[in-house]
C-alpha positions as CSV (number, residue, x, y, z in Angstrom):
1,X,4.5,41.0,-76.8
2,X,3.4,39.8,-73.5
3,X,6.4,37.9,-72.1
4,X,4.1,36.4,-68.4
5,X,1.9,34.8,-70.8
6,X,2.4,31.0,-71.9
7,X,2.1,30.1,-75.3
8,X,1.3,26.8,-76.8
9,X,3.8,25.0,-79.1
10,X,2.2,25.9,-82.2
11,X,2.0,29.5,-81.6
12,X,5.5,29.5,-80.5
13,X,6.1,27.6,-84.1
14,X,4.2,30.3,-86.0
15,X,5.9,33.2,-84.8
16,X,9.4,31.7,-85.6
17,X,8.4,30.9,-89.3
18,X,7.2,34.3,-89.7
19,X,9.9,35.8,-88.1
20,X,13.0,33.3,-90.1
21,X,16.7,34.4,-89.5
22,X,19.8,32.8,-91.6
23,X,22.8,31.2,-89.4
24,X,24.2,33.0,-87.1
25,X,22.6,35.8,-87.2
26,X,19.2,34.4,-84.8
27,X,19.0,37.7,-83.0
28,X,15.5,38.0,-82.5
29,X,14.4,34.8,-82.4
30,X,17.3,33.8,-79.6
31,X,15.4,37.0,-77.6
32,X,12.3,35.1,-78.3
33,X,12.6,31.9,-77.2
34,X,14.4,33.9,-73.7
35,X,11.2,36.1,-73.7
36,X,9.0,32.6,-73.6
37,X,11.5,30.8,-71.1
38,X,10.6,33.7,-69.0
39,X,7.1,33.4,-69.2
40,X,7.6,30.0,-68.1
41,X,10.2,30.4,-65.5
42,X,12.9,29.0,-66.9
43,X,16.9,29.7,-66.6
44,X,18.5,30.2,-69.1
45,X,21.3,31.7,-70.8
46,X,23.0,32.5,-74.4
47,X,25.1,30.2,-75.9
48,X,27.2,30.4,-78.9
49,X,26.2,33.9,-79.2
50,X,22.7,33.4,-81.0
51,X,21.5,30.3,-79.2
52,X,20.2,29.9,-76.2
53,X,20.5,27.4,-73.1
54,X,17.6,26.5,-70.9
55,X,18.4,23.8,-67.8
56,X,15.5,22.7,-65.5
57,X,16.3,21.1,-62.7
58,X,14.9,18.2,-60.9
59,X,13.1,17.8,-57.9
60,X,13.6,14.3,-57.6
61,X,16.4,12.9,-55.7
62,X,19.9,14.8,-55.0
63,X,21.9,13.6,-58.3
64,X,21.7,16.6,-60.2
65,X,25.3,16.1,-61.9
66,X,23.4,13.5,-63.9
67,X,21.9,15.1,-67.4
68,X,19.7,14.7,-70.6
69,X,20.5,17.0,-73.7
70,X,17.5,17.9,-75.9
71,X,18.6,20.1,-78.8
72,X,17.1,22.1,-81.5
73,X,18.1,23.7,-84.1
74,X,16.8,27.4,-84.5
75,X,18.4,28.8,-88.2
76,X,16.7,29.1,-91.5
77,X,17.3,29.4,-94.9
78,X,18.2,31.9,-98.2
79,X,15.2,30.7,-99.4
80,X,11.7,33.5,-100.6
81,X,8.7,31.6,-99.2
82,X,5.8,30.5,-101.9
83,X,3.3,29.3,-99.4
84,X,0.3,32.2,-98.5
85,X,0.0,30.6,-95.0
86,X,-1.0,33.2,-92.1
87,X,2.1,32.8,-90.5
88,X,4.7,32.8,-93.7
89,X,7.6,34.5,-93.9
90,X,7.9,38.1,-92.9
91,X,11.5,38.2,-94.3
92,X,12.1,38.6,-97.9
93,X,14.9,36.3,-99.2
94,X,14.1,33.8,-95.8
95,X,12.4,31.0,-94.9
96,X,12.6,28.3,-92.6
97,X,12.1,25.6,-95.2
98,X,13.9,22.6,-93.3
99,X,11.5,22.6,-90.1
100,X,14.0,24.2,-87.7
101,X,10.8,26.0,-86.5
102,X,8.9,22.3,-85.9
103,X,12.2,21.4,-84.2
104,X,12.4,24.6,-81.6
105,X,8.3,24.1,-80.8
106,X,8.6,20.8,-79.7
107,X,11.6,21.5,-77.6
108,X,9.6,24.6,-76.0
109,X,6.4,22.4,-75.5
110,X,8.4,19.6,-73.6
111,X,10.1,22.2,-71.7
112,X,6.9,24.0,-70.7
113,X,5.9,19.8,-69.4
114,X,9.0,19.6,-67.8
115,X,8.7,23.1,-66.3
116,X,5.4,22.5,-65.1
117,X,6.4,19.2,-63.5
118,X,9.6,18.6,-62.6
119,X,9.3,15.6,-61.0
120,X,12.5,13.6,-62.0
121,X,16.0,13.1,-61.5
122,X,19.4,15.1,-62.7
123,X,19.0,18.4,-65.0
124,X,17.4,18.6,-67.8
125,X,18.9,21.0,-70.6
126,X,17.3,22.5,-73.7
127,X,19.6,23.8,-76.3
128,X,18.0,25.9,-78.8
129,X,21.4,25.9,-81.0
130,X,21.9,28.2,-83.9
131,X,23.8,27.5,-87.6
132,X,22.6,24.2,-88.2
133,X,22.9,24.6,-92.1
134,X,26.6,26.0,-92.8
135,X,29.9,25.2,-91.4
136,X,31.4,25.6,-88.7
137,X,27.9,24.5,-87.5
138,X,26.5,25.8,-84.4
139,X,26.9,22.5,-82.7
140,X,30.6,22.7,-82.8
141,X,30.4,26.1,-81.4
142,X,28.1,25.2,-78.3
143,X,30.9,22.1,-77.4
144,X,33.6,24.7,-77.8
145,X,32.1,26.5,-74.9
146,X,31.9,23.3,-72.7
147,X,28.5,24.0,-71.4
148,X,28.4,20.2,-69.9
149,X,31.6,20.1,-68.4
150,X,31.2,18.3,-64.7
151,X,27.9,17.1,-65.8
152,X,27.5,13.1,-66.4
153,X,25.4,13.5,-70.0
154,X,23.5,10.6,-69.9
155,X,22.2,11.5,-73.8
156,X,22.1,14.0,-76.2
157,X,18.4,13.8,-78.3
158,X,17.5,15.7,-81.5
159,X,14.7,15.2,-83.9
160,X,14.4,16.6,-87.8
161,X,10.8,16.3,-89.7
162,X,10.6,14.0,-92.6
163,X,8.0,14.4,-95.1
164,X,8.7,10.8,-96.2
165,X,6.9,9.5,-92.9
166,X,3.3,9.8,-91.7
167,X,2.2,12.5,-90.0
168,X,3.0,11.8,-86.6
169,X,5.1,8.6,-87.3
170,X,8.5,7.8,-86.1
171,X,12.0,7.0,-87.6
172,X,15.1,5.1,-86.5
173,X,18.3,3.9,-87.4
174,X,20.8,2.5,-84.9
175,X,24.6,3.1,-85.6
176,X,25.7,5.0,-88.5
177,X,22.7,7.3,-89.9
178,X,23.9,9.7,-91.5
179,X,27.2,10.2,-93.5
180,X,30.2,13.5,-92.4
181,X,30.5,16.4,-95.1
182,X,33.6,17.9,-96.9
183,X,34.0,20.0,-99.0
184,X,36.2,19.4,-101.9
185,X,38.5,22.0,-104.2
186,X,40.9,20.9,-106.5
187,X,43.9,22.9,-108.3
188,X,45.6,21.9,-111.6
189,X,48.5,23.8,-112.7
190,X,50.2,22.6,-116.0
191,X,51.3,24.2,-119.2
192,X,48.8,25.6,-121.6
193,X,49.3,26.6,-125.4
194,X,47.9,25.9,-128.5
195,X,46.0,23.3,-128.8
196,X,47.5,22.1,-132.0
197,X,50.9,22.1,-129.8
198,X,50.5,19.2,-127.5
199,X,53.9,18.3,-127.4
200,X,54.5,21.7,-125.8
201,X,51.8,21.1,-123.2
202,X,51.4,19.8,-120.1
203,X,48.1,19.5,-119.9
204,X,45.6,20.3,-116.6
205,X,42.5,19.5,-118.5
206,X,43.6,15.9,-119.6
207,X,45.0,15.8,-116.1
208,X,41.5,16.8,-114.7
209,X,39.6,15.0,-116.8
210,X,41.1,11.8,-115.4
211,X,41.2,13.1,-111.9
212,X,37.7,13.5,-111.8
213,X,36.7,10.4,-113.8
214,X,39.0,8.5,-110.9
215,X,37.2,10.4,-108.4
216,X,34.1,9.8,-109.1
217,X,35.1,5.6,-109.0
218,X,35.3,6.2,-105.8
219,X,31.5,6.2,-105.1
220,X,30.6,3.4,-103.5
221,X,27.9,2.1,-100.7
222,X,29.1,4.1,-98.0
223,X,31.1,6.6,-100.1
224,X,29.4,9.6,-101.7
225,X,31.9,11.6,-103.9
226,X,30.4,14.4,-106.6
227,X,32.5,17.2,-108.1
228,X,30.0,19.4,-109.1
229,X,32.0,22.6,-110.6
230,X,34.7,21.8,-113.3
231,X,36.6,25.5,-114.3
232,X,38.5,25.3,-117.6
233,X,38.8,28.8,-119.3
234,X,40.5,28.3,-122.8
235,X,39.2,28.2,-126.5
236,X,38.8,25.4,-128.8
237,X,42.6,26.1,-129.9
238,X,43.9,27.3,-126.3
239,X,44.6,24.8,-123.7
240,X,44.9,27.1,-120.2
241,X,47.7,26.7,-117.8
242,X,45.0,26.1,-114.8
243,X,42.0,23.6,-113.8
244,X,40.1,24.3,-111.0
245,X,37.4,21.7,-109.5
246,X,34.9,21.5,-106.3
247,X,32.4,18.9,-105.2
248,X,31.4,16.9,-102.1
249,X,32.4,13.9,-100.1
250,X,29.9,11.8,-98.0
251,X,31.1,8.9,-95.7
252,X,29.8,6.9,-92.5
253,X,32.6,6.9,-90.3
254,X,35.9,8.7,-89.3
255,X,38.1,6.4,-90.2
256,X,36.8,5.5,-94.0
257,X,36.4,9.0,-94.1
258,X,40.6,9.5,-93.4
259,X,41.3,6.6,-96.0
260,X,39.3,8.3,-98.8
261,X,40.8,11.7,-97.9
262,X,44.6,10.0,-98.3
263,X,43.2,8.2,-101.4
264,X,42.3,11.7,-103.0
265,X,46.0,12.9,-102.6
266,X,47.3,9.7,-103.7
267,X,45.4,9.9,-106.9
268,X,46.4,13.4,-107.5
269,X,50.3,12.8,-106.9
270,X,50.1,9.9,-109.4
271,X,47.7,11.8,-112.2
272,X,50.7,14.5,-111.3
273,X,53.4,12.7,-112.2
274,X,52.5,11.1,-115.4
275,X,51.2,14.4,-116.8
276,X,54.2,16.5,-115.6
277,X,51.1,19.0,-113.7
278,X,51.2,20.3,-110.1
279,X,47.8,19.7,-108.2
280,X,47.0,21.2,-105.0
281,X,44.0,19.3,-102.9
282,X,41.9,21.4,-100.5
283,X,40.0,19.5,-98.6
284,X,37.5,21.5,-96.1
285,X,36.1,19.5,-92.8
286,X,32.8,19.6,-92.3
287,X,30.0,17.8,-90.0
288,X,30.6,14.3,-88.2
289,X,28.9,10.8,-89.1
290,X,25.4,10.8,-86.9
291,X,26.2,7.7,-85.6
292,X,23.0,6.9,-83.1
293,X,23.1,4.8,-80.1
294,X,22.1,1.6,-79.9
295,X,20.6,1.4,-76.1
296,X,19.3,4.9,-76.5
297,X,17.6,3.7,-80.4
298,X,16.2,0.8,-78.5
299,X,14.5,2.5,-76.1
300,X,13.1,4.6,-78.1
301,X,11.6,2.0,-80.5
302,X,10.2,-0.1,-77.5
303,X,8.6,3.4,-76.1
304,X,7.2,4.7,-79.7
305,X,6.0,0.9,-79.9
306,X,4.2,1.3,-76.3
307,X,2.7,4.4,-77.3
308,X,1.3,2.5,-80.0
309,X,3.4,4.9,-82.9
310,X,3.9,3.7,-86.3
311,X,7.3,3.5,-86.9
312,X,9.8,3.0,-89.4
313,X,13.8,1.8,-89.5
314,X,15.4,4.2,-91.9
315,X,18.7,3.5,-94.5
316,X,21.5,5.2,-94.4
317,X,20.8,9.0,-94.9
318,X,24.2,10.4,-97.2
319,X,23.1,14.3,-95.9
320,X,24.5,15.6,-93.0
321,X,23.9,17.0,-89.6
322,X,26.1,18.9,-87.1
323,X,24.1,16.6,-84.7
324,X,27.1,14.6,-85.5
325,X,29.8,16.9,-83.3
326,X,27.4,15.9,-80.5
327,X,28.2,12.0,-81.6
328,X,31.4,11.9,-80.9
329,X,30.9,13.5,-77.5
330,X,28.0,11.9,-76.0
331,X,25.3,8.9,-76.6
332,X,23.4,10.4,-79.3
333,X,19.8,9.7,-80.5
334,X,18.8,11.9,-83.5
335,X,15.6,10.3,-84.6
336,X,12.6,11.5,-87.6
337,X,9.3,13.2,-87.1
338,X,7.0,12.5,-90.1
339,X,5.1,15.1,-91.2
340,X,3.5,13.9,-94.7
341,X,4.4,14.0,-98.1
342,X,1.7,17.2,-98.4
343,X,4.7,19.2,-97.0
344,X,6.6,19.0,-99.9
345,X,10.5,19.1,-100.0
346,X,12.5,20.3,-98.0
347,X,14.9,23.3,-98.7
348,X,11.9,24.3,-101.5
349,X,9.9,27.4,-101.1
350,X,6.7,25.6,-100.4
351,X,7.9,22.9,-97.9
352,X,4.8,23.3,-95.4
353,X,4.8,20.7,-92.4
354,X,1.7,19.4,-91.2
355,X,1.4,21.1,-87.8
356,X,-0.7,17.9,-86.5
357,X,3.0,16.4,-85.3
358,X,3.8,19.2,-83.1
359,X,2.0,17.0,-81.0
360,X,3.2,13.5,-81.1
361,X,6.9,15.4,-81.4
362,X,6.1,16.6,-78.0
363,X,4.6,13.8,-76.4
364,X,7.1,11.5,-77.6
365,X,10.4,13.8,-76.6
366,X,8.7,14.2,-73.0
367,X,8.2,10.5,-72.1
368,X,11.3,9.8,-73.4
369,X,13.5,12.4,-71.4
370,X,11.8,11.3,-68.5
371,X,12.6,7.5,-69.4
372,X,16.1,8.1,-70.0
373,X,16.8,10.4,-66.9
374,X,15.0,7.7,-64.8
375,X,17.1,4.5,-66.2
């Protein structure tokens, strides 16, 4: 590979679907992306082990201390590409089927603009941030190693393709976007038996069948609760002594998201103690609400509008998005690229993105970094 020679955005997409790695383990493409930073003269550094860091600083004014965040997600998924594309997957069993490869090229292109003119104020950073798609989440990793620290982070902007919206169009949504993630695991000990023996019982499947029906009535607007594994292993005659049930939880802010994790216990104490069972409730933390900006959401809207962009103001979106660690840290923008409904589904083996939005995802992330570190 010749590492002294640019590359454009797309090629620099191309080689990263072809070459897909699952979380965490982004080896080679981390050594990429350095080998192109490189090329372009760019510092940089690893962070969070398979990511990488790249900070450009301005040559405008002394105020260095002051600083945008553009980040990118770099992982893909367990997923064995359909599409017969030039470029597909090289790796059995991987594919980068959400756009994480879209997502790193348009970083890299506004970096190679930024690089080539670095005619603004503060630092720019570019975080090409590993383990999107599985908890921890990479995010939470790169804030553990308090890369910003002494920096004043004027914003932290992402972007995610959307095959719902035009190629090249733009989405929004200020506020609360898009909902936290738990994962749920419920126990249910009681006594099994015969089936015919119900007075000898103290039955877990009863028990569970009216903790999950009282779950489930917990769904609501801005509550997302689905048990999606129920574990029962008797006969038609044999109740078993143990229940065991997982599913997810979706909500749109911390605190509704501690009431409905104190309702979940409450429900299970009570379904407890009228059935004589013992229930243990696991609940596992995942990602953060994406909760957007509203200053940052309107700038971008008037600048898309400028720049004569169709754009769209999205609903609430109930999937998540380490993006939301970075939230409750910093003013946050995560925003939508369209790339056409040809591209299929995402997190399928023939979601294709329409390469045409490399483009517009560049052009729009440059003018807008410069606009923010200028305000």
């Amino acid at each position: 590979m010749e590492s002294n020679k640019e590359i454009t955005p797309v090629e620099f997409r191309r080689h990263l679907h072809a070459h897909p790695e699952l979380s965490f383990q982004e080896h080679e493409t981390a050594r990429y992306i350095e080998e192109q930073l490189d090329a372009l003269g760019i510092e940089h550094r690893r962070i969070a082990q398979t990511g990488v860091l790249a900070a450009i600083r301005g040559s405008k004014g002394p105020d260095n201390n002051r600083a945008l965040v553009l980040r990118a997600d770099i992982d893909a998924l367990p997923i064995t590409e359909q599409n017969d594309c030039p470029w597909h997957s090289q790796h059995d069993g991987v594919m980068h089927a959400c756009g994480h490869d879209m997502h790193a090229a348009i970083l890299y292109g506004v970096l190679q603009r930024m690089a080539a003119r670095p005619d603004f104020r503060g630092t720019l950073f570019g975080l090409f941030q590993p383990g999107e798609e599985c908890n921890p989440g990479g995010a939470s990793l790169v804030l553990a190693e308090k890369p910003f620290e002494g920096y004043d982070v004027l914003a932290v902007v992402g972007e995610h393709v959307d095959a719902q919206l035009e190629v090249g169009s733009l989405g929004f949504r200020a506020g609360k976007y898009m909902a936290s993630s738990d994962e749920l695991r419920l126990y249910i000990h009681g006594t099994g038996g015969h089936g015919a023996m119900r007075q000898l019982l103290k039955d877990p499947v009863a028990a569970g069948a009216e903790l999950l029906s009282r779950l489930v009535a917990l769904n609501g607007e801005e509550c997302v609760l689905s048990i999606g594994r129920v574990e029962a292993l008797g006969a038609t005659n044999i109740v078993p002594d143990d229940v065991y049930m997982e599913g997810t939880l979706r909500t749109f802010d911390e605190r509704q998201r501690k009431i409905i994790h104190q309702r979940i216990a409450n429900i299970a104490a009570e379904i407890d103690s009228r059935y004589g069972v013992k229930s243990r409730v696991e609940i596992s933390h995942g990602y953060p609400c994406v909760v957007n900006d509203e200053l940052l959401v309107k700038l971008a809207v008037t600048l898309a509008r400028r720049e004569n962009l169709h754009i769209e103001m999205l609903p609430l979106r109930t999937t998540a998005e380490d993006f939301g660690f970075y939230c409750k840290e910093y003013p946050s923008l995560f925003y939508r690229l369209g790339v056409g409904a040809q591209a299929g589904r995402s997190h399928t083996a023939t979601f294709l993105p329409d390469e045409r939005a490399i483009d517009t995802g560049v052009d729009f992330m440059h003018k807008l970094a410069l606009q923010i570190l200028e305000k």
